[in-house]
C-alpha positions in Angstrom: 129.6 79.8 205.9 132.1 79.5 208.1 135.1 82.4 207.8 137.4 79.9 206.6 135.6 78.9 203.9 135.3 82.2 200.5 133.0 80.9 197.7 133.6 82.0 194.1 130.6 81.2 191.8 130.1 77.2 192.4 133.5 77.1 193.7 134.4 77.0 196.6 137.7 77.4 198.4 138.3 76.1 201.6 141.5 76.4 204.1 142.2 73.3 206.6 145.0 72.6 208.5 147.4 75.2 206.0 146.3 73.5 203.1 143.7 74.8 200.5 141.1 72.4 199.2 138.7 73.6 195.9 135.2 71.7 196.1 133.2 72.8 193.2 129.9 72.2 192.9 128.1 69.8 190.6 124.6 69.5 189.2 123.4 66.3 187.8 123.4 68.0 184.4 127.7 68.3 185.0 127.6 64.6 186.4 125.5 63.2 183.4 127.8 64.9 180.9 130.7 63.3 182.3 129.3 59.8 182.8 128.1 60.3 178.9 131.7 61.4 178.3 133.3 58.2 180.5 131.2 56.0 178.5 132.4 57.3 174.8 135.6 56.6 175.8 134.6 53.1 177.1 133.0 52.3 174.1 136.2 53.5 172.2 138.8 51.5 174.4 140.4 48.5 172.9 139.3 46.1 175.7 135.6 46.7 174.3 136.5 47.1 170.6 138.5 43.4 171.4 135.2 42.1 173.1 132.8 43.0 170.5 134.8 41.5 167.4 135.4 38.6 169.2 131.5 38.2 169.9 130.9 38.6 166.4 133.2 36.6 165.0 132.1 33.6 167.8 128.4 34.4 166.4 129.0 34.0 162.5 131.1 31.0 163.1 128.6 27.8 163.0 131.0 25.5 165.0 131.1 28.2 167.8 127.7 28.7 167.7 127.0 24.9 168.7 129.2 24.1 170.8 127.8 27.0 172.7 124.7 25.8 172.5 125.5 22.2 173.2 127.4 23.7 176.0 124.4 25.3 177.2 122.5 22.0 177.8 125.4 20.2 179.0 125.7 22.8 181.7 121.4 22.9 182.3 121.5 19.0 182.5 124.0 18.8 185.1 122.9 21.7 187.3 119.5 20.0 187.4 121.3 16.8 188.1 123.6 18.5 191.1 120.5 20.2 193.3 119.1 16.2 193.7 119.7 16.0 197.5 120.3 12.4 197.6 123.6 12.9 195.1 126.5 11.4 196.4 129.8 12.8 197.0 131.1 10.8 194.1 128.3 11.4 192.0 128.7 15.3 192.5 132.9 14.7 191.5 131.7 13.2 188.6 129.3 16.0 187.5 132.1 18.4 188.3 134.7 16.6 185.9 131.6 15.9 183.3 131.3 20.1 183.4 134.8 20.6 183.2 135.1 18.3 179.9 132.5 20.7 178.3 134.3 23.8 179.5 137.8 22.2 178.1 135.5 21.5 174.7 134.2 25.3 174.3 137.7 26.7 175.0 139.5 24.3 171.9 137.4 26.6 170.3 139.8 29.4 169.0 136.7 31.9 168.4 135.4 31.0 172.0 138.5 31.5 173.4 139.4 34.4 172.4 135.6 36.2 173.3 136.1 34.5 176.7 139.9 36.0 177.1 137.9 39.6 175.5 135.1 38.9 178.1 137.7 38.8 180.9 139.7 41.4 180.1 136.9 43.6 179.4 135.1 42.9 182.8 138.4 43.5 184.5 138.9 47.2 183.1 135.0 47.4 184.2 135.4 46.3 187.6 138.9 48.9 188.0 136.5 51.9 186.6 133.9 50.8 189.5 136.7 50.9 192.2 138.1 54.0 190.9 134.4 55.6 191.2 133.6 54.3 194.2 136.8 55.3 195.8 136.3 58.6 195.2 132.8 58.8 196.2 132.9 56.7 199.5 136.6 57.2 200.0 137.3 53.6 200.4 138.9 51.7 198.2 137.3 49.1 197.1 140.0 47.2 195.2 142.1 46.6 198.0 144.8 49.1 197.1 148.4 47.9 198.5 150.0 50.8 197.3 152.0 48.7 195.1 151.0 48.8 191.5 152.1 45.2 190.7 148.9 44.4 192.2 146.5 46.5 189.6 148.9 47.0 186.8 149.1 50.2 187.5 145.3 51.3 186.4 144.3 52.4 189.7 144.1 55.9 191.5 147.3 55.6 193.6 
């Protein structure tokens, strides 16, 4: 250890450039307890409270349900229909606006649109947790930070 550097324990305390960094030590026992922590309160936010009623409720309602389903097969049919290689550019439009008619049909759904808008939102707060992490494990951040908060809603690390 270098003379600049005094450990305490699992602590240690290290001087650089007049300014005093602590770097304590984890095990993976510490690490597991706080992702098992992290995702209690994950499980207890209101963007995944929001995105499990709203699954439920689009499950027990029967309209939902096929509409979803019919969705489903719309969707299947016209994938299959866009990878023919001999599909013109006209054809493929057409496909596109036929897809877009069954998106616009799901989301008159009130119980769809509202899991979708729970989905989203959801996902979102997910995706600003794994740029959080990631920034400080790499360092980098991985959402693009600006440094204005407009840009995140506030919700990030700056």
């Amino acid at each position: 250890k270098s003379a600049d550097m005094v450990a305490y324990g699992r602590t240690y305390i290290k001087k650089f450039k007049n300014k005093i960094y602590i770097n304590k030590r984890r095990n993976k026992m510490d690490i597991f307890e706080k992702a098992k922590e992290l995702g209690v309160m994950i499980a207890e936010s209101d963007e995944f409270k929001t995105f499990k009623e709203t699954e439920t409720a689009q499950l027990d309602d029967k309209e939902a349900v096929e509409l979803m389903m019919e969705y489903h097969n719309t969707r299947q049919s016209l994938n299959d229909k866009a990878v023919n290689p001999d599909l013109s550019k006209e054809e493929f439009e057409n496909l596109k606006k036929e897809a877009q008619l069954a998106f616009n049909k799901i989301m008159a759904n009130d119980k769809i649109a509202a899991y979708v808008k729970a989905q989203q939102d959801f996902a979102a707060m997910m995706e600003q947790i794994n740029g959080i992490l990631s920034y400080y494990v790499t360092g980098k951040d991985s959402q693009g930070c600006n440094g204005s908060c407009s840009s995140c809603a506030g919700g990030c690390h700056h």
